[in-house]
C-alpha positions as CSV (number, residue, x, y, z in Angstrom):
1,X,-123.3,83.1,-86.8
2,X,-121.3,81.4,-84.1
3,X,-123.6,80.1,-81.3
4,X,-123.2,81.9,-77.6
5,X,-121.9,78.6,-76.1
6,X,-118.9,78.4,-78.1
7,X,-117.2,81.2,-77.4
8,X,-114.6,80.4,-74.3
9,X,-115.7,82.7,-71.9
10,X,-119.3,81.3,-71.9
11,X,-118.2,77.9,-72.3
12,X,-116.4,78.5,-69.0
13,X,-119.8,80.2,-67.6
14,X,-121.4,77.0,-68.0
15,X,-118.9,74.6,-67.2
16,X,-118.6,76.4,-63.9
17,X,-121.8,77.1,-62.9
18,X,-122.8,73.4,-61.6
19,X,-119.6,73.8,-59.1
20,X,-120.1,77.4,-58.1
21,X,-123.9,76.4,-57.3
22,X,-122.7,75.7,-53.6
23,X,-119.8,78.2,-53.2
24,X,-119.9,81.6,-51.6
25,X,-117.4,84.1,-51.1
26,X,-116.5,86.5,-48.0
27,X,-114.3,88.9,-47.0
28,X,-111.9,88.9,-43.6
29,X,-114.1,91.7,-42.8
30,X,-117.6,89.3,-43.4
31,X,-115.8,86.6,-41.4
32,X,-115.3,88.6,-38.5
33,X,-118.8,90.5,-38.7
34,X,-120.6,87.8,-39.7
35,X,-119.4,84.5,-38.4
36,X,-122.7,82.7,-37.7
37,X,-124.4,83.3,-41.0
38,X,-121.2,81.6,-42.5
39,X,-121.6,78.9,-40.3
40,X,-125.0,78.5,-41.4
41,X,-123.8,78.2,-44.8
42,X,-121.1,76.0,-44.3
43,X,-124.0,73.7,-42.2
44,X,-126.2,73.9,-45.4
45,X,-122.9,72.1,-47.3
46,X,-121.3,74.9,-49.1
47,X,-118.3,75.7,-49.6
48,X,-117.0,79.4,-49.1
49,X,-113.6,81.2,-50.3
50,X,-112.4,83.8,-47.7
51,X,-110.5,87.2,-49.2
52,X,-108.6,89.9,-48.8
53,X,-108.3,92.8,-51.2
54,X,-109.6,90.3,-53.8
55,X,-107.2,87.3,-53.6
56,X,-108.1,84.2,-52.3
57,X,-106.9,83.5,-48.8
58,X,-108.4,80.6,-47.7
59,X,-111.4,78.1,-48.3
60,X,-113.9,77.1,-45.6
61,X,-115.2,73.7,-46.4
62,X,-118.0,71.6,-44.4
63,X,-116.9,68.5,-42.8
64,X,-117.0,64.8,-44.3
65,X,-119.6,62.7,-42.5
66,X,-117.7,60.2,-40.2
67,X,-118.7,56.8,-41.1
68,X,-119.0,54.3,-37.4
69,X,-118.4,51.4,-38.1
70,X,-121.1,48.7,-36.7
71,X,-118.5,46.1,-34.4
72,X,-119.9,42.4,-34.6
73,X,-119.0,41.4,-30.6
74,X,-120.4,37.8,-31.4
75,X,-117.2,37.8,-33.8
76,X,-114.6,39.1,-31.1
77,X,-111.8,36.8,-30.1
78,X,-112.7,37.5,-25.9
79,X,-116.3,36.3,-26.9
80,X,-115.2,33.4,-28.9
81,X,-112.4,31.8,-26.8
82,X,-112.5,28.2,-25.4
83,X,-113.3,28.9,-21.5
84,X,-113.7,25.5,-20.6
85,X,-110.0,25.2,-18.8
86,X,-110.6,28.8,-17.4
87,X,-110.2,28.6,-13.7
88,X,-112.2,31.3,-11.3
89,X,-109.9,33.3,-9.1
90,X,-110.0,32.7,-5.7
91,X,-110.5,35.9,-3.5
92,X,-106.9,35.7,-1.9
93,X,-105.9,35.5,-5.2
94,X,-108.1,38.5,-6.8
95,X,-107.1,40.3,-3.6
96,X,-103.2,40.1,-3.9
97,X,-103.1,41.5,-7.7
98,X,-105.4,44.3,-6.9
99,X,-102.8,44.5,-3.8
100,X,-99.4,44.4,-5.9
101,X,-101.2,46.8,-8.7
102,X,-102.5,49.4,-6.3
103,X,-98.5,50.2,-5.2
104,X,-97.2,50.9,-8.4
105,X,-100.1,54.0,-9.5
C-alpha cells in the first residue's frame, strides 16, 4: 500500500504548504472593496496574489526593512583634518563671498 505522501499531488501539498502559510489571494473586486484589510495583511508580512477571472495579475508584497547605517563622524575626513594652518576669515572677507554669492541665485 503506497503511503499518502508519495503520491505527487500530496507531495506538492506539503511542499507548499510552509510557503503558502503567509500568502493570501484577492480579487480586483476585494482590492477595490476592501483595501485596508489588505493592507493589514500586507503590514502582518504576507504576501497576497491579486486576480482576475482566476489568473494571476499581480503580487502585493510587504516591504524590505531599510537598514540605516550608523555614520562614525569621529572617522570623517572634515573632523579629522590638520587645522593647525587654518586661518579665520576676517569679516571683510566673510562679507565679500556672501556678497559675490548672493548675485548669482
Amino acid at each position: 500500500m503506497q503511503a499518502a505522501f508519495e503520491t505527487s499531488e500530496n507531495l506538492t501539498n506539503i511542499l507548499c504548504a510552509p510557503i503558502l502559510a503567509h500568502m493570501r489571494t484577492a480579487t480586483v473586486r476585494d482590492l477595490r472593496n476592501r483595501y485596508s484589510s489588505l493592507l493589514d495583511w500586507i503590514g502582518a508580512g504576507e504576501e497576497i496574489i491579486i486576480t482576475r477571472r482566476g489568473k494571476t495579475i499581480a503580487r502585493l508584497v510587504p516591504e524590505q526593512a531599510q537598514t540605516t547605517e550608523s555614520v562614525d563622524w569621529a572617522q570623517s575626513p572634515a573632523v579629522k583634518r590638520k587645522r593647525t594652518k587654518a586661518t579665520a576669515l576676517t569679516a571683510e572677507q566673510a562679507s565679500t563671498i556672501i556678497r559675490e554669492a548672493s548675485g548669482k541665485w
